[in-house]
N, C-alpha and C positions, 0 to 999 in steps of 0.2 A: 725560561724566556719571560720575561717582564717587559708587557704596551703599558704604554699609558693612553687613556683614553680620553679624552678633550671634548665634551659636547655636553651642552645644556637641557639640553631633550633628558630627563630622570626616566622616562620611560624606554627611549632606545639607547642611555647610555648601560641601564641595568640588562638590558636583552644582550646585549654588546658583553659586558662582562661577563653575564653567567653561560655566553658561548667558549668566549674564551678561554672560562675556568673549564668546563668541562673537553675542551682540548689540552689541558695540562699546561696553560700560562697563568702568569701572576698580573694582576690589573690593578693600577690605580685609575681613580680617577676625579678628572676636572672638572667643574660645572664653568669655567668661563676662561679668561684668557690667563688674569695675571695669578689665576691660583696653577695654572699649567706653569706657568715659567719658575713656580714656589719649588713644583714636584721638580722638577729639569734642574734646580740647582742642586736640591738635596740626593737626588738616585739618578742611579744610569739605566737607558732602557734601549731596550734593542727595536723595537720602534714605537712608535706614536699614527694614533686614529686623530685626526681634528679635525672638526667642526669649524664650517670660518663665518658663519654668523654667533659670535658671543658677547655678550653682557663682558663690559669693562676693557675688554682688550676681545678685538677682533683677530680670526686664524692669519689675517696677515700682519696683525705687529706679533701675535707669536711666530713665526715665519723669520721674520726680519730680526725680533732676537736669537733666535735660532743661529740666525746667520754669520752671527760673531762669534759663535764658539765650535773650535777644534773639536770633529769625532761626533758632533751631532748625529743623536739618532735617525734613521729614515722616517719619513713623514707618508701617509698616507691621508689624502684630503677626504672628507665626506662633506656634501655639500648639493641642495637642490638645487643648485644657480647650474645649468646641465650647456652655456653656450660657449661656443669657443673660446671668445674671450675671456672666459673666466675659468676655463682649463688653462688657456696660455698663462695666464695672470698668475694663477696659483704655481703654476710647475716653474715661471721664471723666477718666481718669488723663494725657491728653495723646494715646495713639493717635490718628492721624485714619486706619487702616483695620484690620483683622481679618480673616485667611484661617484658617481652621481646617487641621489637618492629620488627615489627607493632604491634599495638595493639586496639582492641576495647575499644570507649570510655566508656562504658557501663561498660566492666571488670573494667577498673580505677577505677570509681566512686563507684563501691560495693567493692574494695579492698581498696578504701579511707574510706568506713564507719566501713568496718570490723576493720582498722587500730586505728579508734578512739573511738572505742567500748572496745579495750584491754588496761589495763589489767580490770580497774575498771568495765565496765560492760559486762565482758564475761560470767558471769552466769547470768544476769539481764539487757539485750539491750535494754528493755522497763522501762522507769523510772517513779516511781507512788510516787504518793502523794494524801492519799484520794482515790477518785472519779476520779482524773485526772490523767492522760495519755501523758507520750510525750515517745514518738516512735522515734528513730535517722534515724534507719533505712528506714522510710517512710516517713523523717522528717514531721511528724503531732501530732497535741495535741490533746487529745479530753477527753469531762468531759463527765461523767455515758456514754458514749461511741459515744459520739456524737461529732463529727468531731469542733473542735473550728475555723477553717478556717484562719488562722493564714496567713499573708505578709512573707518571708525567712526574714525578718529582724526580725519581733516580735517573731517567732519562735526562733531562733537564740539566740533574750534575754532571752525567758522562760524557754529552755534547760540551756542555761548556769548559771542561778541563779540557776536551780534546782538542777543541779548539783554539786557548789560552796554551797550547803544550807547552811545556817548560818553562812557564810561568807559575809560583805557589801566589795560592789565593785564599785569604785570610777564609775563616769564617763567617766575619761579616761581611765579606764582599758573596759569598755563597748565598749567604740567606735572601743577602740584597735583589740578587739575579731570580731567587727562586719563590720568594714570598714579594707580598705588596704590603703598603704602610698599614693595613685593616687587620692584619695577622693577628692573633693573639698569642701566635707561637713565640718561643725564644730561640735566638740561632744554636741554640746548644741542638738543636733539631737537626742541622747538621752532620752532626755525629754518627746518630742514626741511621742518615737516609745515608752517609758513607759505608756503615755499617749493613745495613742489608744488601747497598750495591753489591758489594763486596763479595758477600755470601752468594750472591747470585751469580756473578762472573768466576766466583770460588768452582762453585756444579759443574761449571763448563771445562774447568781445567785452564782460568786465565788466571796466573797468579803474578803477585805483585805490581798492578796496573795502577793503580793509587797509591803513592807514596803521601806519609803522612810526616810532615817536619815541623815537628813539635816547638812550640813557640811561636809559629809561622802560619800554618796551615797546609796547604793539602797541593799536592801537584799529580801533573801523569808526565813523566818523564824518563822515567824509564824502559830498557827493553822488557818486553811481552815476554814472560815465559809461562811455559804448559809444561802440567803432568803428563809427562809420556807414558801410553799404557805398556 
C-alpha cells in the first residue's frame, strides 16, 4: 500500500511516515502543494494525507487538480481549521474524509483503511479466494483460518494481486505499489518477496497461486490448488 503524504510541518510529516512505515506502507512525501501534484503525476497511490495550509499551492488547488483526473486516489484532509465550513468546503471540494488537528495517530490509520476499503470493498473488506483470507483491515492472510504470518511486504503483494486478479502486473508496477521514491532498493526485489511468498503459501499446501509470465510479470489467476494429505 503506497500514501503519499502532503504537509509542510517536517516534524509531523516524518511522525506520519515513520507510523506508516512501521504498519507496512510505502510513503512519499510532499512539503507543499505543486511538489504533490509532481508525485501524482509520476506514481499511483492508494490514498493521499493533505495538509490544506501549503506554501505554493494550497490543499485546495491540489483538490481541484485532483479533480480532473480519472481513478484519483482517496484524499484524507488534515487540517486545524476544525469549523464547519471548512469541513463542508474541503469534502465538496473532492475530500472524501476530514481529521482535525490534533489528532490521534491511531484515528489516522483506521480512517486510512476505511479510505481504501471504498468503494470496491464496502460490502466485502474481507477478501476470499478459496480457503484464503486477506483481511485489509488487520492486514493478515490466513488459509482454513490459520494466520499465514506474512513480512508488510509479502502481504502487500498478496492483497494487491488479489485484488488486480486476472490482471499480470509488471514488476515495476509491483515495486511501484510496495516501495516509495526514497528506496534504495532495485525492483528486481520483487523476485524475492515473490519468492519467499511463495515458500510460505508452499508450508500450507497452496500451490500454484502466483503465476509467473515471463516477459510480463506476475498474476494470480489461477485455480487454488492443495496438497491432499
Amino acid at each position: 500500500m503506497r500514501i503519499l503524504i502532503v504537509e509542510d510541518s517536517q516534524t509531523l510529516s516524518e511522525a506520519l511516515d515513520r507510523r506508516l512505515r512501521q504498519e507496512g506502507y510505502a510513503c512519499d512525501i510532499a512539503a507543499d502543494g505543486v511538489a504533490a501534484l509532481e508525485f501524482l503525476r509520476r506514481y499511483r497511490y492508494d490514498a493521499i494525507v493533505l495538509d490544506l495550509m501549503l506554501p505554493r499551492l494550497d490543499g485546495f488547488g491540489v483538490l481541484r487538480q485532483m479533480g480532473r483526473e480519472s481513478g484519483a486516489a482517496p484524499v484524507l484532509v488534515l487540517s486545524a481549521r476544525e469549523l464547519v465550513d471548512d469541513r463542508v468546503n474541503a469534502l465538496d471540494a473532492g475530500a472524501d474524509d476530514y481529521l482535525v488537528k490534533p489528532f490521534a495517530l491511531d484515528e489516522l490509520l483506521a480512517r486510512l483503511r476505511a479510505l481504501v476499503r471504498r468503494p470496491a470493498q464496502r460490502d466485502a473488506p474481507v477478501l476470499r479466494h478459496c480457503e484464503l483470507e486477506v483481511d485489509p483491515r488487520a492486514r493478515a492472510a490466513r488459509w482454513r483460518g490459520q494466520d499465514l504470518r506474512l513480512t508488510p511486504k509479502e502481504y502487500g503483494l498478496l492483497e494487491l494481486l488479489l485484488r488486480r486478479q486476472g490482471a499480470t502486473l509488471s514488476r515495476t508496477q509491483i515495486f511501484e505499489h510496495l516501495y516509495d521514491s526514497r528506496s534504495d532498493a532495485s525492483d528486481k526485489v520483487v523476485e524475492v518477496i515473490v519468492s519467499t511468498l511463495r515458500t510460505k503459501l508452499a508450508r500450507h499446501g497452496i500451490g500454484d497461486l502466483i503465476q509467473t509470465r515471463r516477459g510480463f510479470g506476475y498474476v494470480f489467476d489461477e485455480p487454488l490448488k492443495t496438497h491432499l494429505p
